[in-house]
VEXTOR-583269 format. One record per residue (C-alpha): chain; x, y, z; residue in one letter. Coordinates in nm, 4 decimals. Example, Ala and Ser with C-alpha at 12.3 -4.5 7.8 and 13.67 -1.06 7.14 Angstrom:
% residues 2
 kette        X        Y        Z rest
     A   1.2300  -0.4500   0.7800    A
     A   1.3670  -0.1060   0.7140    S
This chain:
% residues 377
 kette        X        Y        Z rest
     A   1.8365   1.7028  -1.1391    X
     A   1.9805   1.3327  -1.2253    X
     A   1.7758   1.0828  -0.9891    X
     A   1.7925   0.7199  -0.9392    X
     A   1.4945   0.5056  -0.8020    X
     A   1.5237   0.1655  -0.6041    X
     A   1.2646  -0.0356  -0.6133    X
     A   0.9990  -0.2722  -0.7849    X
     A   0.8252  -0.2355  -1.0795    X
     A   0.6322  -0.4478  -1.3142    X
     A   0.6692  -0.7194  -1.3623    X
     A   0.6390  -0.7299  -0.9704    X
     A   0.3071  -0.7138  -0.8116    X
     A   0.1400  -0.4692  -0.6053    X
     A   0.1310  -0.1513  -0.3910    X
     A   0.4936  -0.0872  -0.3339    X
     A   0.5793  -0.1676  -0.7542    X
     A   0.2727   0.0742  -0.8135    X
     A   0.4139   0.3451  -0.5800    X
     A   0.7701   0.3022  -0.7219    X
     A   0.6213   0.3417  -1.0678    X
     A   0.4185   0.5980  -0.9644    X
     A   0.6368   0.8455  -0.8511    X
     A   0.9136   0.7557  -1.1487    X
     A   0.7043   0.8910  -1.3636    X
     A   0.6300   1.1908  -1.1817    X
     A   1.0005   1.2714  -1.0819    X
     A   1.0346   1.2323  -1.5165    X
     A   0.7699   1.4981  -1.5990    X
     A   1.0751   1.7416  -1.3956    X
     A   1.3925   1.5761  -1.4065    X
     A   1.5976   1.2786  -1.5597    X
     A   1.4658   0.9393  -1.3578    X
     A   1.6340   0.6391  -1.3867    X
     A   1.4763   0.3088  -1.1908    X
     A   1.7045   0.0295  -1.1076    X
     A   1.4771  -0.2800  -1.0003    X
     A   1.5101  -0.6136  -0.8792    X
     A   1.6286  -0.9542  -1.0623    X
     A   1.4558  -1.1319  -0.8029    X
     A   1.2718  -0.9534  -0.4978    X
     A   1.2547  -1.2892  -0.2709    X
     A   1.3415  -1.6378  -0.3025    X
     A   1.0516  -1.8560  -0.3777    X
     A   1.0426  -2.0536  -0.0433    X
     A   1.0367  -1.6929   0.1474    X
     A   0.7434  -1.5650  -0.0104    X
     A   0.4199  -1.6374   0.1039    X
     A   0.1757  -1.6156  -0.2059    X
     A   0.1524  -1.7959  -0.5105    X
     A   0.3927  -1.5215  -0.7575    X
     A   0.5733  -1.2057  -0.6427    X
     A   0.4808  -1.1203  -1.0580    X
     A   0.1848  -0.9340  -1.2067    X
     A  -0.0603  -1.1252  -1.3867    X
     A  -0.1847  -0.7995  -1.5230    X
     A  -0.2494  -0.8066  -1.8764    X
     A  -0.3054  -0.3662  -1.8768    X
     A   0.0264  -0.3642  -1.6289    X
     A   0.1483  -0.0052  -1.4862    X
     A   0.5094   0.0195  -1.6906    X
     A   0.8049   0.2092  -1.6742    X
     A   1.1314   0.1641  -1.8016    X
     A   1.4082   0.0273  -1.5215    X
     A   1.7153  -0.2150  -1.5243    X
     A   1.6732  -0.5163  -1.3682    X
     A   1.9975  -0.5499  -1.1692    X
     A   1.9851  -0.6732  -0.8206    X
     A   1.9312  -1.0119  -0.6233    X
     A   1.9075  -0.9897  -0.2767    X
     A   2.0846  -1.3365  -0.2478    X
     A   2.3851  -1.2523  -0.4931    X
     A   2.6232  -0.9824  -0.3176    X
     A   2.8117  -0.9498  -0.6568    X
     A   2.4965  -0.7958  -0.8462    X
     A   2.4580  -0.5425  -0.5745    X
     A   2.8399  -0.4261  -0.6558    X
     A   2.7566  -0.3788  -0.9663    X
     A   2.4191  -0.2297  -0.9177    X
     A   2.6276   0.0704  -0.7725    X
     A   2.8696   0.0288  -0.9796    X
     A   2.6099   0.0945  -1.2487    X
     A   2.4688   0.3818  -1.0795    X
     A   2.7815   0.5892  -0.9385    X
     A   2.8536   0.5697  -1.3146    X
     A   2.5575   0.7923  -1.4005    X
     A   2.6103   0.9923  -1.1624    X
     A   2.3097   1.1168  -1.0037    X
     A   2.2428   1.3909  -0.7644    X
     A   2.0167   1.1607  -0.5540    X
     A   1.9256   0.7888  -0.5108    X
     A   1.5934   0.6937  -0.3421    X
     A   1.5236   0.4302  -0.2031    X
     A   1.1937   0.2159  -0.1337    X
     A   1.2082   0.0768   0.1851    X
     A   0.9007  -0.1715   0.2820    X
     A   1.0932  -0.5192   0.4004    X
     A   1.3838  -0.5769   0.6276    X
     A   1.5281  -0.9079   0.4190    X
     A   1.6592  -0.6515   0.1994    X
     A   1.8504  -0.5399   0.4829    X
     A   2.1655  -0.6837   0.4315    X
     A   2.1565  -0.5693   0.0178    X
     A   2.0433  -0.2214   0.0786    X
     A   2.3200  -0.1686   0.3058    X
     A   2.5663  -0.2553   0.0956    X
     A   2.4414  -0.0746  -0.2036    X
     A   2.3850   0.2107   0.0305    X
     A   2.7604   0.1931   0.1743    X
     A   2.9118   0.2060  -0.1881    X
     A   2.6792   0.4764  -0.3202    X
     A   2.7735   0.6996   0.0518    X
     A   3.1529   0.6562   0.0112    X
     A   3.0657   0.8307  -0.3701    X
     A   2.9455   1.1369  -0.1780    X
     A   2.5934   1.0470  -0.3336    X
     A   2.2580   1.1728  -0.1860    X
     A   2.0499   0.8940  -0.0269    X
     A   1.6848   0.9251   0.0356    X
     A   1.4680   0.6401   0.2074    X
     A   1.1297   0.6557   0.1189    X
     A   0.9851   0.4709   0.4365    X
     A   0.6609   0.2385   0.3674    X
     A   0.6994   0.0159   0.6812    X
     A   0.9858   0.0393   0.8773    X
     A   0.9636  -0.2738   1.0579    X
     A   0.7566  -0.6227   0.8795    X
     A   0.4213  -0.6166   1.0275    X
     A   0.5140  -0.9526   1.1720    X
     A   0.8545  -0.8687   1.3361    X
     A   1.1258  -1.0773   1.4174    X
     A   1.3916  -0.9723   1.6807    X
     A   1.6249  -0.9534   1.4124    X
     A   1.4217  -0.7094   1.2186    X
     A   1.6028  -0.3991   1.3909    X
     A   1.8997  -0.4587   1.3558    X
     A   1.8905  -0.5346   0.9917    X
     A   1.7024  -0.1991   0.9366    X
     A   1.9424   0.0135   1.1285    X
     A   2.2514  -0.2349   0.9178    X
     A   2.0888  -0.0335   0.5810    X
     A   1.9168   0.2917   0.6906    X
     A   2.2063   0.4469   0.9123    X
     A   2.3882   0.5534   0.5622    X
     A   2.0434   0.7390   0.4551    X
     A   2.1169   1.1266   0.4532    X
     A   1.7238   1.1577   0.4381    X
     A   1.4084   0.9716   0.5187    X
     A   1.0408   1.0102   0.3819    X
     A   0.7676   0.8981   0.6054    X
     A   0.4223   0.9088   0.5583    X
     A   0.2656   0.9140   0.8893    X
     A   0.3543   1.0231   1.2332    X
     A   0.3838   0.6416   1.3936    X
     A   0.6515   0.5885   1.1384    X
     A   0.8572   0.8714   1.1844    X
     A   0.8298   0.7654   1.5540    X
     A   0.9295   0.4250   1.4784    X
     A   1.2456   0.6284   1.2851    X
     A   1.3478   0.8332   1.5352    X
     A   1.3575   0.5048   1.8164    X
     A   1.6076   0.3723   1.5562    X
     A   1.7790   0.6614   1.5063    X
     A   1.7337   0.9725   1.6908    X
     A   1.9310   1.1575   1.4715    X
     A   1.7047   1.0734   1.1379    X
     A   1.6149   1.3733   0.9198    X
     A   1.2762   1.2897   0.8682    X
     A   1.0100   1.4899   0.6283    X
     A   0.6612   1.3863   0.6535    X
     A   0.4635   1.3424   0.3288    X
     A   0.1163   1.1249   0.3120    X
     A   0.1045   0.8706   0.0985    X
     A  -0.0701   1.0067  -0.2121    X
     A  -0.4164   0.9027  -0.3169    X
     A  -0.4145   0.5704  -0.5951    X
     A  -0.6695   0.6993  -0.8716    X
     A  -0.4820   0.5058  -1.1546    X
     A  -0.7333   0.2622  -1.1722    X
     A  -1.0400   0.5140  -1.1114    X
     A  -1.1336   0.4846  -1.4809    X
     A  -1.1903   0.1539  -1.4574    X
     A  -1.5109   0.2231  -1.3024    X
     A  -1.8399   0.0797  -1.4657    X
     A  -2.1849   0.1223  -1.3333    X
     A  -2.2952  -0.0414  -1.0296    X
     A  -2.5384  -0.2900  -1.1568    X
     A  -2.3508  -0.4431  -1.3691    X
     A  -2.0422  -0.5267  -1.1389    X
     A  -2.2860  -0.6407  -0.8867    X
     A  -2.4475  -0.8697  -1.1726    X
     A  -2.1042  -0.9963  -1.2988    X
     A  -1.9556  -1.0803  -0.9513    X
     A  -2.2750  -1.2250  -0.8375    X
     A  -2.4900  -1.0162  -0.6153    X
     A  -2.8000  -0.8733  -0.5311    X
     A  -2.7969  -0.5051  -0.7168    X
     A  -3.0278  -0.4067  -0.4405    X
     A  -2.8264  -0.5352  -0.1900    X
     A  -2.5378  -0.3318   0.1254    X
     A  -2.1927  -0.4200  -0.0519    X
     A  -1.8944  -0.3530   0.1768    X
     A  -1.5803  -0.4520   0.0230    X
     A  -1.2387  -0.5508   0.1848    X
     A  -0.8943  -0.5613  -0.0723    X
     A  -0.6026  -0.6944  -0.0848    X
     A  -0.4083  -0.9379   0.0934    X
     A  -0.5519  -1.1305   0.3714    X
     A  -0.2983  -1.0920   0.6325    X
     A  -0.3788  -1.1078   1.0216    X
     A  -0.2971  -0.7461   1.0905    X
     A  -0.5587  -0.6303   0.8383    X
     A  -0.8513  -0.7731   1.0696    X
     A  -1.0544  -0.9070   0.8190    X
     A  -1.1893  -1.1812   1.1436    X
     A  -1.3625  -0.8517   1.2909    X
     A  -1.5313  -0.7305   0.9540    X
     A  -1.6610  -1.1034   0.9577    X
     A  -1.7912  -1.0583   1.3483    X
     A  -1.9152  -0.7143   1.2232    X
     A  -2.1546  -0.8522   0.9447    X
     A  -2.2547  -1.1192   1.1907    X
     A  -2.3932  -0.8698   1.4312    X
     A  -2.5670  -0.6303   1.2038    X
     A  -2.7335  -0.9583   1.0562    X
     A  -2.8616  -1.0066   1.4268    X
     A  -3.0107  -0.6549   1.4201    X
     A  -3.2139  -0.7713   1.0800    X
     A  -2.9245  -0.5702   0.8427    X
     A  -2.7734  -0.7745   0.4890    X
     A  -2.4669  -0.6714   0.5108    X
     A  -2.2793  -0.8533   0.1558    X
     A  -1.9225  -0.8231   0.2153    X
     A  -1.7102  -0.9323  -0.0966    X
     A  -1.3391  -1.0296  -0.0004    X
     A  -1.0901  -0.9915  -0.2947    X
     A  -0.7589  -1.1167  -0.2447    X
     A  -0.4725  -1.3426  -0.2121    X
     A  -0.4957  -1.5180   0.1343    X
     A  -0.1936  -1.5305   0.3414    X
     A  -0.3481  -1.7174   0.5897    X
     A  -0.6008  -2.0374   0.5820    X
     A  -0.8574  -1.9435   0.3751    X
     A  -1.0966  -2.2028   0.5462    X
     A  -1.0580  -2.0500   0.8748    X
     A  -1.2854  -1.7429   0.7758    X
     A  -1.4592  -1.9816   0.5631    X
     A  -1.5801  -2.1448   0.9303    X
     A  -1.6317  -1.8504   1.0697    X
     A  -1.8189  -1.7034   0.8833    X
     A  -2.0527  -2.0449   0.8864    X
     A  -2.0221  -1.9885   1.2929    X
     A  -2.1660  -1.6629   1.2247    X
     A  -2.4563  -1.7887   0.9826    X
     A  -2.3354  -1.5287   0.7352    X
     A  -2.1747  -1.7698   0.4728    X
     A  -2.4366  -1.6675   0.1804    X
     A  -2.3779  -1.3036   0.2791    X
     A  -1.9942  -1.3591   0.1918    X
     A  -1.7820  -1.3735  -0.1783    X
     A  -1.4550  -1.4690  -0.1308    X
     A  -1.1999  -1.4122  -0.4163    X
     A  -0.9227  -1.5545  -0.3024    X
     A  -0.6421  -1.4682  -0.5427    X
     A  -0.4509  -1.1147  -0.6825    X
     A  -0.6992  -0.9049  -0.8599    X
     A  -0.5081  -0.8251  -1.1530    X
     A  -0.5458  -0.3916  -1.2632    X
     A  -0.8023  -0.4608  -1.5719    X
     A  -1.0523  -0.6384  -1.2328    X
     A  -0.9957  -0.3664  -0.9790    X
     A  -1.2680  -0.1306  -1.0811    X
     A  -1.5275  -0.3975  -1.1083    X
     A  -1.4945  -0.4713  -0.7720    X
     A  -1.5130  -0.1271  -0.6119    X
     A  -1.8109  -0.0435  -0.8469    X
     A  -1.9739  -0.2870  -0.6824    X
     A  -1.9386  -0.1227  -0.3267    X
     A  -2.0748   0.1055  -0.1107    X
     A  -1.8393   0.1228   0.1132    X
     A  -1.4607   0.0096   0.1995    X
     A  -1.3734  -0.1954   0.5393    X
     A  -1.0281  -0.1212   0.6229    X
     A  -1.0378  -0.3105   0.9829    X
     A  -0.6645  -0.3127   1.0924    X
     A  -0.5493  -0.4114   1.4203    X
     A  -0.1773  -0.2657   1.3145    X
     A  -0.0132  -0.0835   1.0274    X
     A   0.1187   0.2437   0.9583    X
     A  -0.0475   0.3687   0.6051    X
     A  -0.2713   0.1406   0.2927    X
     A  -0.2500   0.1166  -0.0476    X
     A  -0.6055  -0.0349  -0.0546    X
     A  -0.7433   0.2277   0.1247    X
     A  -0.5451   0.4990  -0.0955    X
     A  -0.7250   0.3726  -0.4054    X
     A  -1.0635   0.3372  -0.2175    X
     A  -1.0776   0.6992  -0.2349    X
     A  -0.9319   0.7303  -0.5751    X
     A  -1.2751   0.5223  -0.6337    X
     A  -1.4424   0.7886  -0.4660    X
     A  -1.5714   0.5476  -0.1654    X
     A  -1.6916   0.5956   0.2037    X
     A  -1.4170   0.4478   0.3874    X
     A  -1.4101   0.2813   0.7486    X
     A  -1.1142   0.2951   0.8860    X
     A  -0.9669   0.1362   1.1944    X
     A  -0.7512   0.4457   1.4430    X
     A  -0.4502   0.1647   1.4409    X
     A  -0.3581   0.3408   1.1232    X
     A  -0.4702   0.7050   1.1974    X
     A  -0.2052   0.9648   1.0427    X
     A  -0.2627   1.3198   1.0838    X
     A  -0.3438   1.3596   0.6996    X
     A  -0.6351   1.1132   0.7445    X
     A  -0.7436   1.2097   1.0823    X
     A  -0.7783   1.6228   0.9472    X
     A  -0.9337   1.5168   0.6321    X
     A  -1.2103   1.6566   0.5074    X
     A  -1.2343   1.6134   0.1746    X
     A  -1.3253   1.2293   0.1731    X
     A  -1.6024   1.0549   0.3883    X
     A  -1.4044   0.8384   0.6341    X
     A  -1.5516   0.7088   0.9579    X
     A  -1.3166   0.5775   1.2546    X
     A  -1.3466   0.2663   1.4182    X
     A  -1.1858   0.0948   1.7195    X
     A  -0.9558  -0.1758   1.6470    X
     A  -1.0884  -0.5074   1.7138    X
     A  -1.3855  -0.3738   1.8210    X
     A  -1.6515  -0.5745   1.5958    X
     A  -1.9725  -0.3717   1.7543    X
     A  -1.7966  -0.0489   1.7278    X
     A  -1.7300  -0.1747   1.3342    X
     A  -2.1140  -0.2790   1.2680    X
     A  -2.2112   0.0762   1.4120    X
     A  -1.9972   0.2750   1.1293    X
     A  -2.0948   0.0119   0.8715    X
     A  -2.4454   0.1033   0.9510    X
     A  -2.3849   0.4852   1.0034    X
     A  -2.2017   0.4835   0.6900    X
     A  -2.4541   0.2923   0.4728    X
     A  -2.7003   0.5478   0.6112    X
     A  -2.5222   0.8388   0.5445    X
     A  -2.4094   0.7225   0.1401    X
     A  -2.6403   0.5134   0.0057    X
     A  -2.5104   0.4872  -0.3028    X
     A  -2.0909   0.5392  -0.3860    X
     A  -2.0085   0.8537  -0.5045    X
     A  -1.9432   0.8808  -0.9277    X
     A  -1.5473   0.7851  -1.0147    X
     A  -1.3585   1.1373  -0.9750    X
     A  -1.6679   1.2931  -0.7888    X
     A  -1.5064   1.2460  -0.4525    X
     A  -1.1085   1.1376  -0.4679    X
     A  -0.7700   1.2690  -0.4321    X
     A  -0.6614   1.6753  -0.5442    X
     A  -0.4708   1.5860  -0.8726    X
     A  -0.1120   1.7612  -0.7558    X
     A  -0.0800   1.4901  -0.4501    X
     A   0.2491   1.3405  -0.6759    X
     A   0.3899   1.6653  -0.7663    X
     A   0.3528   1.7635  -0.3592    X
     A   0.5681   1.4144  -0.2885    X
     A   0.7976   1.5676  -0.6030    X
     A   0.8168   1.8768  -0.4291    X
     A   0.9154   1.7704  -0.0987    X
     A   1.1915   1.5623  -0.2809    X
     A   1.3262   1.8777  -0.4529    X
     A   1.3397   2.0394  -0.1182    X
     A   1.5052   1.7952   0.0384    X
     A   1.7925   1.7263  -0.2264    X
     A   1.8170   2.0903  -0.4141    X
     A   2.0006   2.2436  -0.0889    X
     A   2.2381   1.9019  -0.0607    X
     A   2.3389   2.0135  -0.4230    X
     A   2.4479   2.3582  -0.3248    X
């Protein structure tokens, strides 16, 4: 089959580029993948952090044309211009962000009218921070889709209360081990980041956001330090909030020299160093649907502890990783699993001793086949 991807990849940042690159490359290993990225993803006074761009100097690649801007309608009539001109038997999409709304529409519109296939992979449906506008500029774009991917249950819900008529396929989002091999021994990322090698490391990724409820992993640490347990708890990433808000907290809390913040992107030669230095992950969400941070957590082999506000059935019926379920902003019920859990693993599992079943890409490839291969017939 002839497929066309939609989406970012290097040099754009983080876990929506690495999906999109992710699953180009597994689509090539089967059939001819094209991926048509992004000009420009926002305008500079819409995005919140300091560079939508990778600093990484060991970036995931693949090859793409860089073709659209969501503020210039022209390039997106070319982008399908470009497209219907090679023809494909399906286009996927990515869909994470409702200000491409109005773009994605439009491409989508041209590339329906061409009788081409149009699959929406569905990362969030709606911004975690929605607008009243949000919607209706998702149901503008994803009422042309033929076929939607979603990777837990809440999101197909979420589909299905924007359009009931939605053929939806459920497929988890695969496990992140790309960076896996990265790993180094545990002493010496605790000595190079600065902390006890003795010490309880939990560790909390990616950007600080308030859905992610990094304020209860602070409350968390607080209390266990009240029962006598050192809980270090090493923050690494770009803040999209006040930084010196948790920094007072955490001084509120008397926890401040239990606490390294690295407040900036952790570019992909960095990651392992900081989950070699854990023994644990802290995914604390008070909302969400599905995490790249987590995803690569257990490509790093790591307990996880994982708030239910972003429970999928894959997660919830897993066995094969070591993940312990915590309220949503419930800081006591968090310090209980961080204790459980440091109990239970003392030490992080080995990189690849505990992770993700190597064929979790070719299942997502699969379920794409399936869904286009009868469309063709």
């Amino acid at each position: 089959m002839d497929i066309v991807i939609i989406g970012p990849v290097y040099p754009y940042r983080g876990g929506i580029a690495h999906f999109t690159t992710l699953l180009a490359r597994a689509l090539a290993k089967r059939h001819v993948t094209r991926v048509v990225s992004f000009r420009r993803q926002y305008p500079a006074w819409l995005y919140p952090g300091a560079s939508d761009r990778d600093p990484s100097q060991q970036p995931l690649r693949v090859e793409a044309e860089y073709l659209l801007d969501p503020l210039y309608p022209w390039t997106w009539w070319k982008a399908a211009q470009r497209i219907a001109a090679l023809e494909p038997d399906a286009v996927i999409f990515q869909w994470w962000i409702t200000f491409w709304g109005p773009a994605y529409a439009a491409l989508a519109y041209l590339l329906h009218r061409r009788g081409i296939r149009l699959l929406f992979v569905i990362h969030n449906l709606m911004p975690h921070e929605a607008r009243p506008w949000d919607g209706w500029l998702a149901r503008l774009a994803l009422r042309y889709g033929h076929n939607f991917l979603v990777q837990t249950e809440r999101e197909k819900d979420r589909l299905l209360a924007l359009l009931p008529h939605a053929a939806w396929t459920i497929v988890p989002h695969p496990v992140y081990d790309m960076f896996a091999g990265g790993r180094i021994p545990t002493s010496e990322a605790r000595r190079r980041l600065g902390l006890p090698e003795t010490a309880s490391v939990a560790l909390f990724f990616g950007i600080v956001r308030p859905y992610k409820g990094l304020r209860y992993l602070f409350e968390a640490i607080g209390k266990l330090r009240q029962r006598g347990k050192t809980i270090h708890l090493v923050v690494a990433g770009e803040f999209w909030e006040d930084a010196a808000d948790y920094q007072q907290l955490a001084e509120s809390l008397g926890i401040s020299e239990q606490i390294k913040i690295e407040a900036r992107y952790i570019p992909n030669e960095e990651i392992g160093l900081y989950f070699s230095a854990a023994d644990v992950f802290a995914a604390p969400y008070v909302d969400g649907t599905q995490s790249g941070a987590v995803k690569m957590a257990l490509g790093f082999g790591l307990p996880v502890i994982i708030s239910r506000a972003i429970t999928s059935d894959e997660l919830a019926n897993d066995r094969t990783h070591r993940l312990y379920w915590v309220d949503s902003k419930n800081a006591d019920d968090l310090a209980n699993e961080i204790a459980h859990c440091l109990d239970d693993n003392r030490t992080a599992a080995p990189a690849g001793a505990v992770g993700g079943t190597p064929d979790e890409w070719e299942t997502l490839v699969e379920k794409i086949e399936a869904i286009i291969s009868p469309a063709m017939d």
